[in-house]
N, CA, C and O atoms as a DFTB+ gen file, in Angstrom:
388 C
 N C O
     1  1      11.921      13.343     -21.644
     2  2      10.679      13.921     -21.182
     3  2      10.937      14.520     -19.807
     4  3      11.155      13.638     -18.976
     5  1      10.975      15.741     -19.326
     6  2      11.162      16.033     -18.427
     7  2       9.880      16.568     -17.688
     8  3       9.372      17.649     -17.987
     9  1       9.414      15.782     -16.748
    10  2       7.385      16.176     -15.925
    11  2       7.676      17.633     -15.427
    12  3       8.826      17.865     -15.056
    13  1       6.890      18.481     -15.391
    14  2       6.718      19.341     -14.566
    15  2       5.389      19.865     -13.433
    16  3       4.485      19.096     -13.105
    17  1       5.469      20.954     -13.060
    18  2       4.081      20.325     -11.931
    19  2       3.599      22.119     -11.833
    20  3       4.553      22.895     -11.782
    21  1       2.922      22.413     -11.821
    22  2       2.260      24.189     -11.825
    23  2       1.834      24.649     -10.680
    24  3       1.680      25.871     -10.680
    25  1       1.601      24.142      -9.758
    26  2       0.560      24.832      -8.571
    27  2       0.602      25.840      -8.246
    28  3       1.479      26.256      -7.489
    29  1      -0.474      26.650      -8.786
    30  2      -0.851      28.044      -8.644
    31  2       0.481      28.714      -9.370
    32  3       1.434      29.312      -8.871
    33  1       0.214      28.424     -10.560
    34  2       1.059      29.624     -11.970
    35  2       2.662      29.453     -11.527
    36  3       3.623      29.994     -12.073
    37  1       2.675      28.547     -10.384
    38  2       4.462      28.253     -10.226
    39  2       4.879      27.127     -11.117
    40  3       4.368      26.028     -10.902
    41  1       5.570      27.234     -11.896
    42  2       6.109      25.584     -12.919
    43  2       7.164      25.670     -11.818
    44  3       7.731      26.600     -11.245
    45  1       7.211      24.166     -11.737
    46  2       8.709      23.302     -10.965
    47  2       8.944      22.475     -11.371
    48  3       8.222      21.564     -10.965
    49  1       9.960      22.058     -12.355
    50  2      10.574      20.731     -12.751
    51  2      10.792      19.924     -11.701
    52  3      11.398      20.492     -10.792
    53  1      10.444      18.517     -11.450
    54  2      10.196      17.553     -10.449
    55  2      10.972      16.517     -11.182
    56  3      11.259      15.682     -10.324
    57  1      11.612      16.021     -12.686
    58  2      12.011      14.546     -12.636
    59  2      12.396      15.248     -14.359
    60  3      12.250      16.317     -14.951
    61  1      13.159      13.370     -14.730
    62  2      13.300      14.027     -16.149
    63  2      12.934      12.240     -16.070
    64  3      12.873      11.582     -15.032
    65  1      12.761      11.813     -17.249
    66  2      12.813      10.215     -18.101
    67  2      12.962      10.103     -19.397
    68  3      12.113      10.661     -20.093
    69  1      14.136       9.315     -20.102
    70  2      14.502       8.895     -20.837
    71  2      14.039       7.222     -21.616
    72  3      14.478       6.097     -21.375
    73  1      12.979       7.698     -22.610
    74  2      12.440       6.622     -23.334
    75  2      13.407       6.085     -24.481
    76  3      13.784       6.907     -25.317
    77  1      13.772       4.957     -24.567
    78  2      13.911       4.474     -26.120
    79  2      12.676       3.986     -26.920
    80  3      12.378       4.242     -28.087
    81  1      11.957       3.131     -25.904
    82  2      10.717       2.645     -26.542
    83  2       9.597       3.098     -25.669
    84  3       9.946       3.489     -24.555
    85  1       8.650       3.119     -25.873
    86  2       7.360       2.880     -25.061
    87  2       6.833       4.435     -25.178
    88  3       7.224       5.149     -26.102
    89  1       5.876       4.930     -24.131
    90  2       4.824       5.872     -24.129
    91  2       4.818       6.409     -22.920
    92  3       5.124       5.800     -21.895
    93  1       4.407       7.777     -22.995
    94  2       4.461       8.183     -21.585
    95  2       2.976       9.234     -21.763
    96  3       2.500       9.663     -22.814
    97  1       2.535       9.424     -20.497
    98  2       0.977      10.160     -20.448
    99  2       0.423      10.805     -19.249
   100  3       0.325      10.221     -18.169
   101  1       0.180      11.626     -19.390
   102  2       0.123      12.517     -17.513
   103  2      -1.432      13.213     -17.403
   104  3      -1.859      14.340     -17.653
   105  1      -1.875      12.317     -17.045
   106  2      -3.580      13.218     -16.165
   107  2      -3.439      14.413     -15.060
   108  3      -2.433      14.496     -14.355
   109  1      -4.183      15.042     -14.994
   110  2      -4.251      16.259     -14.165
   111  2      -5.726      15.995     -13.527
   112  3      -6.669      15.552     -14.182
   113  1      -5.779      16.337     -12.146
   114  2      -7.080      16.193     -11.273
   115  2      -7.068      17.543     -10.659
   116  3      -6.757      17.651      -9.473
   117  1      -7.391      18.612     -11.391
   118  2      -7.239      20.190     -11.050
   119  2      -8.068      20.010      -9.932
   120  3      -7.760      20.847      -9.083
   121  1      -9.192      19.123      -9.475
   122  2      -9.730      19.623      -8.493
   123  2      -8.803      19.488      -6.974
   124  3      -8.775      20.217      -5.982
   125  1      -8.140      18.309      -7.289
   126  2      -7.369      17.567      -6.162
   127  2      -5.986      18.488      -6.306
   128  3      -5.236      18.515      -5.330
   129  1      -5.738      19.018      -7.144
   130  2      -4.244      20.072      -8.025
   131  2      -3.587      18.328      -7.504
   132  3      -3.557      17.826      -6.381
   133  1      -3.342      18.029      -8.217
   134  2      -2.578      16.048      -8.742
   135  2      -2.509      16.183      -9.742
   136  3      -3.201      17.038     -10.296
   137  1      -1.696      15.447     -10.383
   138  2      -1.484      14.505     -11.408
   139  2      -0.513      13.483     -11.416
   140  3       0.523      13.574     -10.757
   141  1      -0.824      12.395     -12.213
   142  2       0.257      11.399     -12.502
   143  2       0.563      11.346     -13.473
   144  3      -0.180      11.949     -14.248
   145  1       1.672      10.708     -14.046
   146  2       2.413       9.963     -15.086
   147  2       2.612       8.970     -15.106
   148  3       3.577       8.545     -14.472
   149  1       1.960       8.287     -15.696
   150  2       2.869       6.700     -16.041
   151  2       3.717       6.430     -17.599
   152  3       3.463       6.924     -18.697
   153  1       4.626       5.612     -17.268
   154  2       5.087       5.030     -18.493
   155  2       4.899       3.468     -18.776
   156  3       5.046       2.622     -17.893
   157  1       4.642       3.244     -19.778
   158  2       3.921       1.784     -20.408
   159  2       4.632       1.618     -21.827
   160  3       5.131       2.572     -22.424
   161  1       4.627       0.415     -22.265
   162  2       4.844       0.390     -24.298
   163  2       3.323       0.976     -24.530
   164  3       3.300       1.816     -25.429
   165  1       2.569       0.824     -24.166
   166  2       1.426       1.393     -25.398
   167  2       1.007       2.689     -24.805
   168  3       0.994       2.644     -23.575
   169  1       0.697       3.714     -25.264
   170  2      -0.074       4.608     -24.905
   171  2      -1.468       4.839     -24.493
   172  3      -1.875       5.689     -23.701
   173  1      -2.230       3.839     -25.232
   174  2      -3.528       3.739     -23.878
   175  2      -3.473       2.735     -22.843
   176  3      -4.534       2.363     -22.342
   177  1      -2.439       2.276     -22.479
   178  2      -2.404       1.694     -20.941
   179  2      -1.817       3.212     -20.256
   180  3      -2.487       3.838     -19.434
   181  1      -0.832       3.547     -20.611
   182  2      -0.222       4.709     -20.168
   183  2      -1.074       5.756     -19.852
   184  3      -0.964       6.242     -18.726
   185  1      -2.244       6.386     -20.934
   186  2      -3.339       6.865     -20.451
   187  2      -4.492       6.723     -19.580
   188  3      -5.022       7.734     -19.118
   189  1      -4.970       5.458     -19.288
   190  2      -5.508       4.963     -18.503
   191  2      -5.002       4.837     -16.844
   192  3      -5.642       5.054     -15.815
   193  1      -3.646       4.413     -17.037
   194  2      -3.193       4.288     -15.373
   195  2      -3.035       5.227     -14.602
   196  3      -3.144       5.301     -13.378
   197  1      -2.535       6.609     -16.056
   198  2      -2.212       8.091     -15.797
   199  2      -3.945       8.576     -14.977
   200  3      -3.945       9.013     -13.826
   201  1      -5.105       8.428     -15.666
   202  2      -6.213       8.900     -15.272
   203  2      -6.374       8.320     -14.000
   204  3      -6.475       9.051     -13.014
   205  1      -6.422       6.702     -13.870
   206  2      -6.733       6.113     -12.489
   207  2      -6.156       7.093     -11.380
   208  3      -6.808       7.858     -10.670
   209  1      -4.412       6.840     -11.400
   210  2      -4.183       7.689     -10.531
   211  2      -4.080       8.850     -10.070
   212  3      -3.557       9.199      -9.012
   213  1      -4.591       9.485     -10.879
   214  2      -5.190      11.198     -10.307
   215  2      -6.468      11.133     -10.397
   216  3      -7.062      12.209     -10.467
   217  1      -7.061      10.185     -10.415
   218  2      -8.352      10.224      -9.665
   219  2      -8.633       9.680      -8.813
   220  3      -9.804       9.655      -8.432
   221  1      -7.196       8.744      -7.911
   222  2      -7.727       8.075      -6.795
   223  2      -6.635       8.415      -5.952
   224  3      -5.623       8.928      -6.431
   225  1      -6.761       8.151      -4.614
   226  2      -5.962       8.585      -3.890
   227  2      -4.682       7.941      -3.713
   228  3      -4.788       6.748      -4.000
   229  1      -3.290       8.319      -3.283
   230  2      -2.137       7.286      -3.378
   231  2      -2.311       5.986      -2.418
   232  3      -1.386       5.180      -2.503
   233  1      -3.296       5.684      -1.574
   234  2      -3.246       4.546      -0.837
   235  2      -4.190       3.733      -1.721
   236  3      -3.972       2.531      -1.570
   237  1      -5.273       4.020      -2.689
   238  2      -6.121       3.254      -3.882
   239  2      -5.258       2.756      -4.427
   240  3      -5.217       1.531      -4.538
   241  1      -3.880       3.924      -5.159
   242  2      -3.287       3.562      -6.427
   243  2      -2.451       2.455      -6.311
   244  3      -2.317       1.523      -7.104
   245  1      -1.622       2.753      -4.696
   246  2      -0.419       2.225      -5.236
   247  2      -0.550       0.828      -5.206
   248  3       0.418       0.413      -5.844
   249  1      -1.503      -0.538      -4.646
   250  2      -1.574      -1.998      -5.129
   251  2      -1.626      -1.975      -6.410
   252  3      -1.033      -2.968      -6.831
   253  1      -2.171      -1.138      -7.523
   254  2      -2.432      -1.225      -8.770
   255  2      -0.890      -1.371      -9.388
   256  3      -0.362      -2.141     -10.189
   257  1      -0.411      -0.147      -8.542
   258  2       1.521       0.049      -9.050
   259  2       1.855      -1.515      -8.961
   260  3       1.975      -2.173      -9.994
   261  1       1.991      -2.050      -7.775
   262  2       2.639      -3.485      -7.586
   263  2       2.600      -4.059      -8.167
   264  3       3.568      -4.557      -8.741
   265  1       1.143      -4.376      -8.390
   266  2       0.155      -5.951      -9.035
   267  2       0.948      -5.245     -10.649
   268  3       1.883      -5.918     -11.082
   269  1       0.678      -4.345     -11.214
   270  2       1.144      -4.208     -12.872
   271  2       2.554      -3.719     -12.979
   272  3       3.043      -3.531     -14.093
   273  1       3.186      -3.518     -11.959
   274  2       4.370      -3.115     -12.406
   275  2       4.560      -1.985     -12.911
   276  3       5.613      -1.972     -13.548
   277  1       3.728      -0.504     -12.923
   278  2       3.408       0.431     -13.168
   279  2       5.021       1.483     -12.540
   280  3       5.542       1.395     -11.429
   281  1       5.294       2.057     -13.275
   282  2       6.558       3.498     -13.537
   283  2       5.986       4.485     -13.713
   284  3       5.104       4.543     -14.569
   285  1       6.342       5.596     -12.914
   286  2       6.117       6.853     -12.922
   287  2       5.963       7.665     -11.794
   288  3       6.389       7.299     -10.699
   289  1       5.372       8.775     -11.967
   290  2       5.067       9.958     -10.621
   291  2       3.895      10.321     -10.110
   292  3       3.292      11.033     -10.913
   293  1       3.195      10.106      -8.926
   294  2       2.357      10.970      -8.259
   295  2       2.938      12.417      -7.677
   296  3       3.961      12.517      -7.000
   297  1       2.136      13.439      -8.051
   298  2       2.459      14.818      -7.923
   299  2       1.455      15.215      -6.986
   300  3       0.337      15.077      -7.483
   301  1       1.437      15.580      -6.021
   302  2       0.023      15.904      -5.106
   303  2       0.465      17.023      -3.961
   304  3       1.289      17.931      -4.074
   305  1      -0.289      16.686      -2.910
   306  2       0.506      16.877      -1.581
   307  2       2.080      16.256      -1.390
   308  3       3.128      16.842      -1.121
   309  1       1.889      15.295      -1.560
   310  2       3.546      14.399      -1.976
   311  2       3.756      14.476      -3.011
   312  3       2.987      14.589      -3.966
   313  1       5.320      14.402      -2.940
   314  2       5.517      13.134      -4.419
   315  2       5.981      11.483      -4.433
   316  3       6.861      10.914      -3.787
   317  1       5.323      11.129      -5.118
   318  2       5.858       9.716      -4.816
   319  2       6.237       8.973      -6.339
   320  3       5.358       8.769      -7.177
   321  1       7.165       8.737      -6.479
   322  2       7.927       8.210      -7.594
   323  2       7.732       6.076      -6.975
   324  3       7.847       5.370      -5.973
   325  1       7.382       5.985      -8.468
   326  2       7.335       4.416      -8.223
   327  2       8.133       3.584      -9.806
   328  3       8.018       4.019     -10.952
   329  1       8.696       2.670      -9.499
   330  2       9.517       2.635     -10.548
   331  2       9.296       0.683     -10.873
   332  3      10.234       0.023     -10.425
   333  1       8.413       0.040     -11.425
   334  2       8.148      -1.479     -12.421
   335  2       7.452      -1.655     -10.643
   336  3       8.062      -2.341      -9.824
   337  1       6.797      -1.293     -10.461
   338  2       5.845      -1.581      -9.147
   339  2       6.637      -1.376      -8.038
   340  3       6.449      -2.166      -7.113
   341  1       7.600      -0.395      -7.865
   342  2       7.810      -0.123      -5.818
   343  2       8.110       0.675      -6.086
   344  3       8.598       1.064      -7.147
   345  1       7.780       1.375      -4.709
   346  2       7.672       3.110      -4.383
   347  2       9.289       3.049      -4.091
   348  3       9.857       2.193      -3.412
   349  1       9.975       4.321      -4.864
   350  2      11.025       4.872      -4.750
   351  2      11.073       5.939      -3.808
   352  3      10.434       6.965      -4.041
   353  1      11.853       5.806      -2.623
   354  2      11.391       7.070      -1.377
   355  2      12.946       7.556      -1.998
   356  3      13.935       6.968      -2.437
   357  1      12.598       8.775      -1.796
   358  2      13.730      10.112      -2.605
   359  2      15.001      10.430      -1.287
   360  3      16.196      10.638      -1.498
   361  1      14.473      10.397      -0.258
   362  2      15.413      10.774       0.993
   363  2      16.426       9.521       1.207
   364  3      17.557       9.751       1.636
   365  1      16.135       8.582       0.994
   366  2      17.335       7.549       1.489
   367  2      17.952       6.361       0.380
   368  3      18.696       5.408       0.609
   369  1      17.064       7.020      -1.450
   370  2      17.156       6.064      -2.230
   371  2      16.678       4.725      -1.825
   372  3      16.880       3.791      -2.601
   373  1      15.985       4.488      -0.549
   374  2      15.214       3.188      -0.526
   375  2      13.973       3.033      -1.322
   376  3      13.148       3.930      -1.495
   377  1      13.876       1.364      -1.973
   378  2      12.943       1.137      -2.470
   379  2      11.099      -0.288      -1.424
   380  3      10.976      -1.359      -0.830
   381  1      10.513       0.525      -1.769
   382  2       9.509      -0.009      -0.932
   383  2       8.710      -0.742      -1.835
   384  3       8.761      -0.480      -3.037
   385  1       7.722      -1.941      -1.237
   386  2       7.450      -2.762      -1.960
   387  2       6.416      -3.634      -1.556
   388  3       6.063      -4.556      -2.291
C-alpha cells in the first residue's frame, strides 16, 4: 500500500506499508486538507481511528496512539508517522513515546 497525499492537485508519495494480515483505511478532513491512516486486523477499527484522527488535532490524537497501540500516518501541516503507539520522528530515526 503505498499513502499518498494531494494538496492542491499536487500527488506526493509520503510512505509505502507492507501488510500480510490486517486492514488499512485513510480519512480525509478536506476542510483541515489532513488525513490519516491507520493500520489495525479489522477494518472498522482501522476506519474509525482513521476518522478520529483527521478530525482531531495531533495533540487530541496522539494519547489515543499510545493507550491502543495505533500504526500509521498523520498528513497535515506535519507529518507524523507513529508506529504500535510511538511517534516515529523521520530526522534522527528516534522513537518518542
Amino acid at each position: 500500500m503505498i499513502i499518498k497525499f494531494a494538496p492542491q492537485n499536487k500527488v506526493e508519495k509520503i510512505t509505502k506499508y507492507y501488510l500480510q494480515n490486517g486492514a488499512i483505511a485513510t480519512a480525509r478532513n478536506e476542510r483541515d486538507d489532513k488525513q490519516t491512516t491507520v493500520i489495525r486486523s479489522s477494518l472498522v477499527e482501522a476506519g474509525i481511528w482513521s476518522l478520529v484522527g483527521s478530525s482531531a488535532h495531533v495533540e487530541e490524537f496522539m494519547p489515543f496512539v499510545a493507550h491502543y497501540n495505533l500504526t500509521g500516518i498523520m498528513i497535515g501541516k506535519d507529518v507524523v508517522n507513529f508506529n504500535l503507539g510511538s511517534v516515529i520522528k523521520n530526522n534522527d530515526s528516534a522513537v518518542e513515546r
